[in-house]
Structures are given as C-alpha cells and as structure tokens.
C-alpha positions as CSV (number, residue, x, y, z in Angstrom):
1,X,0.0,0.0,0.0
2,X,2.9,2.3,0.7
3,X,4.3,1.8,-2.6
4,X,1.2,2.2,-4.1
5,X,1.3,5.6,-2.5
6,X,4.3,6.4,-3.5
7,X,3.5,5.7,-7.1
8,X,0.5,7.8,-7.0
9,X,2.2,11.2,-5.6
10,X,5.3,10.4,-8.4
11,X,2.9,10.5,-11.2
12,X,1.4,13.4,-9.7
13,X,4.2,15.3,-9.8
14,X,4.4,14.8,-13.3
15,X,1.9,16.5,-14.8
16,X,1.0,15.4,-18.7
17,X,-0.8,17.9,-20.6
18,X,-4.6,17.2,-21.4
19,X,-4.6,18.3,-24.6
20,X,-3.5,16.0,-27.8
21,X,-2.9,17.5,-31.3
22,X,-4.8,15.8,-34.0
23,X,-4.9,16.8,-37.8
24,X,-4.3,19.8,-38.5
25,X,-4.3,21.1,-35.2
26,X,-7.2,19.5,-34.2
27,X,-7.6,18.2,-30.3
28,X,-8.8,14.8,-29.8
29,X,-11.4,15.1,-26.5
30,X,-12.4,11.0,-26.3
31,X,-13.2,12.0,-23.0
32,X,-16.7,10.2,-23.1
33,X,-14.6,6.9,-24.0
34,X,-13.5,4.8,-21.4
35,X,-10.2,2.5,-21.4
36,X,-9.4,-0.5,-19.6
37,X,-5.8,-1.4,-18.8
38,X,-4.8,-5.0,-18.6
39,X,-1.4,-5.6,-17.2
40,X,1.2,-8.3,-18.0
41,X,1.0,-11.7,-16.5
42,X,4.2,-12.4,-13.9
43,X,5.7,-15.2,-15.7
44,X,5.5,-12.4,-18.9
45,X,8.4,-10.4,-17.0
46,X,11.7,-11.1,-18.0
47,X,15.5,-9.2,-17.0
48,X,18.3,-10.3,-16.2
49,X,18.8,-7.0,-14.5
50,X,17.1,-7.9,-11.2
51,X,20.2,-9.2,-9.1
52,X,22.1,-5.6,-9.7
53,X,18.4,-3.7,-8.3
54,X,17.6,-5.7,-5.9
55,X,20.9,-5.1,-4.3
56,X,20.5,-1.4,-5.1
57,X,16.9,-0.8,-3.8
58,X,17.5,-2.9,-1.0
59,X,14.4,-5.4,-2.4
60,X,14.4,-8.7,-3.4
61,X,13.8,-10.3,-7.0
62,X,9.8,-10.7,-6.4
63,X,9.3,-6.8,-4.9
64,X,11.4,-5.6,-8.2
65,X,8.6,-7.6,-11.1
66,X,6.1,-6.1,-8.8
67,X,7.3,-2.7,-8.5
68,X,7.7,-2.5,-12.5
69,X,4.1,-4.3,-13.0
70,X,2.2,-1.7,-11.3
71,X,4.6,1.0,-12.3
72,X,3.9,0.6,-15.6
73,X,0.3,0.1,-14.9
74,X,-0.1,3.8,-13.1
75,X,2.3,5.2,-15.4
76,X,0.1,3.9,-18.4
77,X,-3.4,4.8,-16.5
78,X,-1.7,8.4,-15.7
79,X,-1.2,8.7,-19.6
80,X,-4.3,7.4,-20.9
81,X,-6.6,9.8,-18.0
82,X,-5.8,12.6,-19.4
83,X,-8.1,12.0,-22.4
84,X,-10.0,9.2,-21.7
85,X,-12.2,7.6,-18.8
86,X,-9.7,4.8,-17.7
87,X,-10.0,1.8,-15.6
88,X,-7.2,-0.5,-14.2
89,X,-8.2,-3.8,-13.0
90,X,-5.1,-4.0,-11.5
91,X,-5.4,-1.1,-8.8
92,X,-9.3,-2.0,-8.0
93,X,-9.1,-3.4,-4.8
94,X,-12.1,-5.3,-5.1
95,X,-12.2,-9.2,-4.4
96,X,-14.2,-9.9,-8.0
97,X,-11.4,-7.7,-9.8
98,X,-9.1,-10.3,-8.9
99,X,-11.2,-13.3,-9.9
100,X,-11.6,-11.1,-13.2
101,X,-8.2,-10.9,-14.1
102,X,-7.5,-14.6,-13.8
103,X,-10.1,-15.1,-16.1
104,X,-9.2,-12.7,-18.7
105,X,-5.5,-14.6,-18.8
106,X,-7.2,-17.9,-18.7
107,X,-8.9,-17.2,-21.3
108,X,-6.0,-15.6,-23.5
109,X,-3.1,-17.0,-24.9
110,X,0.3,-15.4,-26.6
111,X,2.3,-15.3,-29.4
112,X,5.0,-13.5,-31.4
113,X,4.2,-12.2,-34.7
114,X,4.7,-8.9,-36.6
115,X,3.4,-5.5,-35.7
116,X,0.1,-4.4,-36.9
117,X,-1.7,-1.6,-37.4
118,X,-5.1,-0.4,-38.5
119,X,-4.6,2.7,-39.7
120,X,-1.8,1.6,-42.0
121,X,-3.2,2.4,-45.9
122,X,-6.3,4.2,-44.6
123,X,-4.8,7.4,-43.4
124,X,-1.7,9.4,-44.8
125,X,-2.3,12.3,-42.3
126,X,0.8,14.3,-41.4
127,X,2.3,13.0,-38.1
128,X,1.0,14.6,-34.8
129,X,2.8,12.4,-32.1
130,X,4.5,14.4,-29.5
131,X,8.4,14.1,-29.0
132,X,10.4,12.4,-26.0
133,X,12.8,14.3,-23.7
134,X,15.3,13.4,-26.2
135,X,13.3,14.8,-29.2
136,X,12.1,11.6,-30.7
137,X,8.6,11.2,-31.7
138,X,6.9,9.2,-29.0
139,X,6.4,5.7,-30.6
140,X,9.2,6.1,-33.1
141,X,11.2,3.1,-34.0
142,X,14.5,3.2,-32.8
143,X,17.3,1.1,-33.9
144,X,16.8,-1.7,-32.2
145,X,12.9,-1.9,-32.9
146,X,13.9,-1.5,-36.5
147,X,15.6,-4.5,-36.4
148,X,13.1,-6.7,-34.6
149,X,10.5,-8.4,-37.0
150,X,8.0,-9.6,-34.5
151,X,6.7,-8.5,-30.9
152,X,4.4,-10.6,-28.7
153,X,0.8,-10.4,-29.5
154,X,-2.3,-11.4,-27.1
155,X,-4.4,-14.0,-28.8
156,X,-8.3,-14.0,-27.7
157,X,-9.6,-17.5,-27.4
158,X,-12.8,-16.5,-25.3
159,X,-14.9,-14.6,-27.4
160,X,-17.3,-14.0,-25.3
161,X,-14.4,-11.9,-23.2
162,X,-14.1,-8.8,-24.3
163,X,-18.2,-8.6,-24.6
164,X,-18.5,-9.5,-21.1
165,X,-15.6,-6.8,-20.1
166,X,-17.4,-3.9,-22.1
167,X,-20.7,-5.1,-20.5
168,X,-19.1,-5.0,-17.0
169,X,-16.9,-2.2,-16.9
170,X,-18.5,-0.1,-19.2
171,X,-15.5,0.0,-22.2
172,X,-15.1,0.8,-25.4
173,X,-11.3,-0.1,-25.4
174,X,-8.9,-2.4,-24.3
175,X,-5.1,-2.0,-23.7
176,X,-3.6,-5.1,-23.1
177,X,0.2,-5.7,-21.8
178,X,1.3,-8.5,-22.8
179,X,5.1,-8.7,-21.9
180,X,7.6,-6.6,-19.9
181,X,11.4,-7.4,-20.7
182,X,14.6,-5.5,-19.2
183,X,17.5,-7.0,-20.8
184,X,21.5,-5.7,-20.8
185,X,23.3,-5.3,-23.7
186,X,26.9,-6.1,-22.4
187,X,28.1,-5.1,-26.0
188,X,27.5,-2.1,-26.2
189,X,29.3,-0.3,-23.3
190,X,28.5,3.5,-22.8
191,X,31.3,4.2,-20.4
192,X,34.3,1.5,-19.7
193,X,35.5,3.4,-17.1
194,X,32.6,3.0,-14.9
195,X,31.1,-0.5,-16.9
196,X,27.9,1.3,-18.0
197,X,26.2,-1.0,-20.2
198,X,23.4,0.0,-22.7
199,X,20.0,-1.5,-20.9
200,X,16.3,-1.3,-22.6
201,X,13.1,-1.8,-21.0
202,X,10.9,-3.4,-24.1
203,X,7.0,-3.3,-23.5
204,X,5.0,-5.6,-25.7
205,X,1.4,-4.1,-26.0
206,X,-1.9,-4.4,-28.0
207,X,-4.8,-2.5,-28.1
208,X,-8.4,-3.3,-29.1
209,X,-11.7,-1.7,-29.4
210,X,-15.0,-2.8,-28.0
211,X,-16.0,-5.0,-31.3
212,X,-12.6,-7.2,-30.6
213,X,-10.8,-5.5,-33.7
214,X,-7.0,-5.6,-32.8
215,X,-6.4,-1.8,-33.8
216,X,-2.7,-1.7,-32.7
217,X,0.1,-3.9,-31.5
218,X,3.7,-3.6,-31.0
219,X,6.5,-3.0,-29.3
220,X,8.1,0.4,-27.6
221,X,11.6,0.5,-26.5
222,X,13.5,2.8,-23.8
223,X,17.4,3.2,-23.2
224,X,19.4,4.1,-20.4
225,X,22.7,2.8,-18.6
226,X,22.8,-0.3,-16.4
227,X,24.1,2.3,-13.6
228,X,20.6,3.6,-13.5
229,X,19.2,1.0,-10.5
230,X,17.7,3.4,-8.7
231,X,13.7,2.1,-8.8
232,X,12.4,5.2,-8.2
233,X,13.9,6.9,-10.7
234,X,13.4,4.3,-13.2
235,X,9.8,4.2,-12.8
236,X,9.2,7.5,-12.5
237,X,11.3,9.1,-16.1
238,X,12.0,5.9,-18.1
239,X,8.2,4.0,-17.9
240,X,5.8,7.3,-19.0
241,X,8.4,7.3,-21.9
242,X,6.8,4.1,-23.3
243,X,3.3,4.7,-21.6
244,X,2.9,8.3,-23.5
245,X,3.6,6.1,-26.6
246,X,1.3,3.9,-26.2
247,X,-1.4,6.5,-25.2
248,X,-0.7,8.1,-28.4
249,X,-0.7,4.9,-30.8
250,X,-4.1,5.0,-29.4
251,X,-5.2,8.3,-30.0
252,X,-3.9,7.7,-33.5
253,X,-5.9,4.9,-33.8
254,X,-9.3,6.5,-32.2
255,X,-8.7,9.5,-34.1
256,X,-8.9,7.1,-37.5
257,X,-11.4,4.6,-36.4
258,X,-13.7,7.9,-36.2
259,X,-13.3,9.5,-39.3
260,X,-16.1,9.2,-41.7
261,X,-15.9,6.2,-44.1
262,X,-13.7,4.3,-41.9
C-alpha cells in the first residue's frame, strides 16, 4: 500500500498535458470513452537486471517484477486519464477484480508475430505524435525496434471476453500488456571506465476496441545505462516514456477509427 502511495504522488508530480494535437491542429477530446488497462502476467516479465536492483533498492527479486508491474500500470493509467475515462483492473481493490483478471489470462493465450496496425493504408495524415525528452517522436522506432520483425501479440480465445468486459466495466477499449522485458546489452558499453552497459526496457502491448478488432500492437523500446538502478527513478522518467507512446498509438488509432468512411 505504501508503494502504491508512493507511485500515485510520483505521477502526480508529473503532470501530462490534457490536450493531444490531431490533424491539423485538431484536439482529440475522447473524454466520453472509457479505457481499460490489462497488465502483463508475472511469468511475462523477463531481466536479467534484477540481481544488480535488488541489491541497489534494497528489495528482493519478487518486490522488483512487482514494482515494475504496477509502475507501468499507473504510469500507463496516468497517460491514458488525461483524455480518456480509464479503468485499471489491476489497482481496484475489489475481491471480484481479482477473480476477473485470472479469467481474462485464462482465457487468452500469446504469441510472437509482426506489428500491426489499423490505420496503416487508410490514413496518410501528417504526423502529430509528440516528441520524447530526447526529441524523438513518441512511438518512433528506434534502432533496435527496426531490427526486430516480431513483438508478442495477445491471442483472444474466449470470445465471449471482451463482450462480457465492455458489459461489465462499461469499455469501449482495451489496452492489453502482454510482456515486460529489461534486458543488458553487455556489447555495447556506454562508459568503460565505470562498466555502464546499454539497458532497454521493451514493452510488448496491444490494443483493441470494444467489437474485438486488434487496432494496434507492438513493441516500444527505452534506453538508459545499467548504472541507472535506482527504482524510483526508473519508474518515474524511463516507464511514462513508453506509456505516453502507447497513449498516443491509441489516439492515433481512435482518431482514425472515427473518421467518416472508416
């Protein structure tokens, strides 16, 4: 509950601004849409980074997964409330939220394949995504991502699910995350003198709307040095990096979906 807390007052103290260009300067106001946020399974986390935090942040392996799980998760809901209605099933304390999740992943599987989008040949509209801190266009591909043919996908086999979670909860999308890696790239050193490796936090997401058409899935990357182990700080500027990305995929994609003929 404390970190909880914690998290709450850092994301606070990061204000986001309300207000998301569209085309041609237009603002996108969803604000009568509501969003639910479905967070990665544990056995979806993978790092090999753990031993070097734990020891840093004076927690163990099991308090670190958690810490980035429901990081992610307020980071993501932070991101997403400024536009939208948002619910995380994660943070609702209630007893049937819990039997609610483990239905939803038992009645969803996984799989890599490669990115899709559903905008991709329906809209040629000039690009509106904010930058990053370090002038990137949130949800650009860097290098790496490039590179990387496939991300990991969440594969519905219930459908009756997401009609029973927009009856429920009152939805009209979904934001699934499906996997959460932090890996070290000991070949690519930033500083020998001090062995600072490059390190990326990869977050595998998809996003649907309330029919159960996939609108968006992929992969955002974010790179710092493997001295970074301070939690805190971690969580609070590294995660909103991928979670304002993933916020504005789906604006993209609502923005789109809402045009006339599409």
């Amino acid at each position: 509950m404390k970190f909880l807390t914690f998290l709450l007052i850092l994301f606070a103290l990061h204000p986001i601004s309300a207000q998301v260009a569209g085309g041609e300067g237009e603002l996108i106001t969803s604000s009568a849409d509501k969003v639910m946020i479905i967070p990665f399974r544990s056995y979806n986390y993978l790092s090999d980074a753990d031993y070097d935090l734990a020891n840093a942040n004076r927690l163990t392996a099991s308090e670190i997964s958690t810490r980035f799980r429901y990081g992610l998760d307020l980071s993501l809901a932070a991101q997403v409330g400024t536009i939208y209605d948002t619910y995380s099933i994660l943070t609702d304390s209630a007893m049937s939220s819990a039997a609610e999740l483990r239905r939803i992943y038992s009645s969803v599987s996984y799989k890599y394949q490669k990115p899709i989008d559903h905008t991709e040949g329906i809209t040629d509209k000039k690009d509106s995504r904010n930058e990053d801190l370090f002038g990137r266009h949130i949800g650009e591909k860097t290098e790496e991502e490039a590179d990387a043919k496939e991300y990991m996908n969440v594969l519905i086999r219930d459908p009756e699910l997401l009609p029973h979670l927009a009856n429920t909860y009152d939805v009209e999308y979904f934001i699934f995350i499906n996997q959460f890696e932090l890996l070290t790239n000991y070949e690519h050193c930033l500083d020998r003198s001090t062995n600072n490796f490059k390190r990326v936090i990869a977050v595998h997401y998809s996003i649907f709307d309330v029919n159960g058409n996939q609108m968006k899935g992929d992969v955002i990357n974010v790179t710092f040095g493997s001295n970074d182990n301070n939690m805190n700080e971690i969580i609070g500027n590294y995660l909103p990096l991928i979670t304002k990305g993933i916020k504005n995929e789906l604006d993209r994609q609502v923005m789109v979906s809402n045009e006339p003929n599409n």
